[in-house]
C-alpha positions in Angstrom: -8.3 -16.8 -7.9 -8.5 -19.2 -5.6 -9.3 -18.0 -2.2 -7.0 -20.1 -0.2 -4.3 -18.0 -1.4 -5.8 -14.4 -0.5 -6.1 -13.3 2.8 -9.3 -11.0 3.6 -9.1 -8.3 1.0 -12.0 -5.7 0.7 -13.7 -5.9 -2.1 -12.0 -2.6 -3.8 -8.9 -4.3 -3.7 -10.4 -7.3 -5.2 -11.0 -5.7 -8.0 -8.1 -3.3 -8.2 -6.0 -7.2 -8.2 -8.3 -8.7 -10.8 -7.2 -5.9 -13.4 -3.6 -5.8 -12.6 -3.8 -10.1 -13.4 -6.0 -9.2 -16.6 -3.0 -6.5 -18.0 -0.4 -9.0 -16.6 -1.6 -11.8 -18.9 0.7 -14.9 -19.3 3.7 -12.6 -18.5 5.0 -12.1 -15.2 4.6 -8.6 -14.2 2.0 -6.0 -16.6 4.6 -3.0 -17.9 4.1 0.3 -17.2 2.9 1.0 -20.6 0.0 -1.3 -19.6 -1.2 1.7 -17.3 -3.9 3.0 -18.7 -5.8 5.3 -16.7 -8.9 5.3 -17.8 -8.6 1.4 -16.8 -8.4 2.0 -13.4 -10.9 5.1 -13.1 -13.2 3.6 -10.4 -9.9 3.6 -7.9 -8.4 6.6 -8.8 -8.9 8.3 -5.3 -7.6 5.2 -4.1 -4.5 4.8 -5.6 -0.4 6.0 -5.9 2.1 5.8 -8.6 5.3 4.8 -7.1 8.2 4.9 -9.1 11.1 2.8 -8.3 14.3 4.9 -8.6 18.1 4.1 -8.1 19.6 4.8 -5.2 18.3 6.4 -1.9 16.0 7.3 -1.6 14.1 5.0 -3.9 10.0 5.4 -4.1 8.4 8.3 -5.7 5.1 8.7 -5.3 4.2 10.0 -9.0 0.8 10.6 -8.4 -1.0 10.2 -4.9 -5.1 10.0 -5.2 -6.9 12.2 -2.7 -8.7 9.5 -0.7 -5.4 8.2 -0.3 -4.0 11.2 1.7 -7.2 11.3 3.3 -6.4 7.7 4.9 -2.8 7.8 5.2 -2.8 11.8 6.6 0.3 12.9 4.4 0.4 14.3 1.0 3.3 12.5 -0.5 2.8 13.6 -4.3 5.9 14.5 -5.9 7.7 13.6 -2.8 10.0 10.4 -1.9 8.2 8.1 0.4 11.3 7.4 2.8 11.5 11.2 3.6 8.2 11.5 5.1 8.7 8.7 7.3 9.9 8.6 10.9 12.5 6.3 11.3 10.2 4.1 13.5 7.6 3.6 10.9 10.2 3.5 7.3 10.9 -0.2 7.7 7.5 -1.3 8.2 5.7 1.0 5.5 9.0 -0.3 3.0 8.6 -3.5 3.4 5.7 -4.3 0.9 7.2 -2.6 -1.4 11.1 -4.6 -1.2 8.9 -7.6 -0.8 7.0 -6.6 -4.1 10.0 -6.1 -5.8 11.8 -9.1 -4.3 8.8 -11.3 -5.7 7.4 -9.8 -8.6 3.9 -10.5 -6.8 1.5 -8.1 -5.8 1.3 -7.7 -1.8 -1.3 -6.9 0.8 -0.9 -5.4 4.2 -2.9 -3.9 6.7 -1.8 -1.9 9.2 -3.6 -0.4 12.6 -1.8 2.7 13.4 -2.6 4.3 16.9 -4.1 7.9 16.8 -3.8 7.6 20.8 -3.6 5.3 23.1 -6.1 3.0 22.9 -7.4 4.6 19.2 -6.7 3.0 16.3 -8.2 2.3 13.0 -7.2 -0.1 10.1 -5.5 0.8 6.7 -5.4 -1.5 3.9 -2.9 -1.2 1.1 -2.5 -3.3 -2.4 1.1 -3.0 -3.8 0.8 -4.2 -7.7 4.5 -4.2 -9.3 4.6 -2.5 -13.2 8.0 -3.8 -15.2 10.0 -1.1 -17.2 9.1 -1.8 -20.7 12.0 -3.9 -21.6 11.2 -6.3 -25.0 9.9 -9.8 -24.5 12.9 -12.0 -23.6 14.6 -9.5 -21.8 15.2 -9.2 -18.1 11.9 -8.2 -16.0 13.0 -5.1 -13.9 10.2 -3.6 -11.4 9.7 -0.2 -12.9 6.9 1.3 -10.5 4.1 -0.2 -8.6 0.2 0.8 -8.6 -0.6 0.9 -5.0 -4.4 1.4 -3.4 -4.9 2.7 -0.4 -8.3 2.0 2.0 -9.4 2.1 5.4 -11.5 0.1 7.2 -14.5 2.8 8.6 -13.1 4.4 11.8 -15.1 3.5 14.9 -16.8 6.6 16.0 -14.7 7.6 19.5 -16.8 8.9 22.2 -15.3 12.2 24.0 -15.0 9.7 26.8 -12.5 7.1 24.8 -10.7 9.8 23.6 -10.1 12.5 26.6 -9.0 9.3 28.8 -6.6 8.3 26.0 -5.3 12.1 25.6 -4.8 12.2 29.9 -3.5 8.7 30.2 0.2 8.4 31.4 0.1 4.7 31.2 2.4 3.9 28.1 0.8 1.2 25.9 4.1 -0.9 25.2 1.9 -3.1 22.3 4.1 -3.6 19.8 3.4 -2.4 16.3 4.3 -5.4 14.8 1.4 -7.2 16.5 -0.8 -4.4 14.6 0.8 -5.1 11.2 0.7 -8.3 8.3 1.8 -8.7 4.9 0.9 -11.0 2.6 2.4 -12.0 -0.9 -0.3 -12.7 -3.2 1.0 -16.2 -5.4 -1.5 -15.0 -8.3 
């Protein structure tokens, strides 16, 4: 892959995007019946089955790998991911997903949510599109996605840092979006 076309991805991901190309072959999307889980076995912690549904709401998180709720902070297995969102946070932890589906093309975002003012730590997150398994010829519908799920090693918050964010009444007005990117991976 040529690295022009990749922003900085850890090195998990890497890998976790070089299998999803091997399964895809010279098709456009790998189907779901490509999953194999022993394939991905050294990110299983790391990663969610989402299937795409009809309707709203639409992404069901299938499976959900326990490092994953360790970084995101919510269980969503078995669970839609729109109704664990706050409206605030729905269209921005969508998006890789529509844009996934838009595209056919695996996507990578980061986002920096704030713990507290001032406190924030980085999540990564690889969005891999799976077609249902419709016969060769026939329309390519996104079916589900493979998504992993890493975080960037919180910086260790002295008491300090993190009583003076607690007993600030100083409203940070940084917008999330300047804390957020997404990139469609042309792979």
């Amino acid at each position: 892959m040529p690295a022009a076309i990749l922003p900085d991805m850890p090195d998990e991901a890497m890998g976790a995007l070089d299998l999803w190309i091997r399964l895809r072959g010279a098709r456009s999307m790998p189907s779901r019946s490509d999953f194999r889980p022993l394939d991905w076995r050294a990110w299983m912690s790391d990663i969610s089955i989402v299937e795409l549904h009809d309707g709203d709401p639409r992404y069901f998180v299938a499976l959900h790998g326990g490092r994953t709720q360790e970084h995101i902070g919510v269980n969503f297995h078995k669970k839609y991911l729109e109704t664990g969102l706050t409206p605030d946070t729905r269209a921005l932890a969508l998006e890789p997903y529509r844009e996934s589906e838009r595209t056919g093309l695996p996507t990578f975002s980061t986002m920096a949510p704030r713990l507290y003012r001032g406190v924030t730590y980085t999540l990564w997150r690889l969005v891999m599109p799976f077609t249902d398994d419709t016969p060769d010829g026939g329309p390519q519908q996104v079916d589900r996605f493979v998504v992993w799920v890493g975080a960037a090693s919180r910086r260790p918050y002295d008491f300090d840092t993190l009583y003076k964010s607690l007993q600030s009444n100083v409203e940070d007005r940084a917008d999330m979006a300047d804390r957020v990117s997404l990139s469609v991976l042309s792979v």
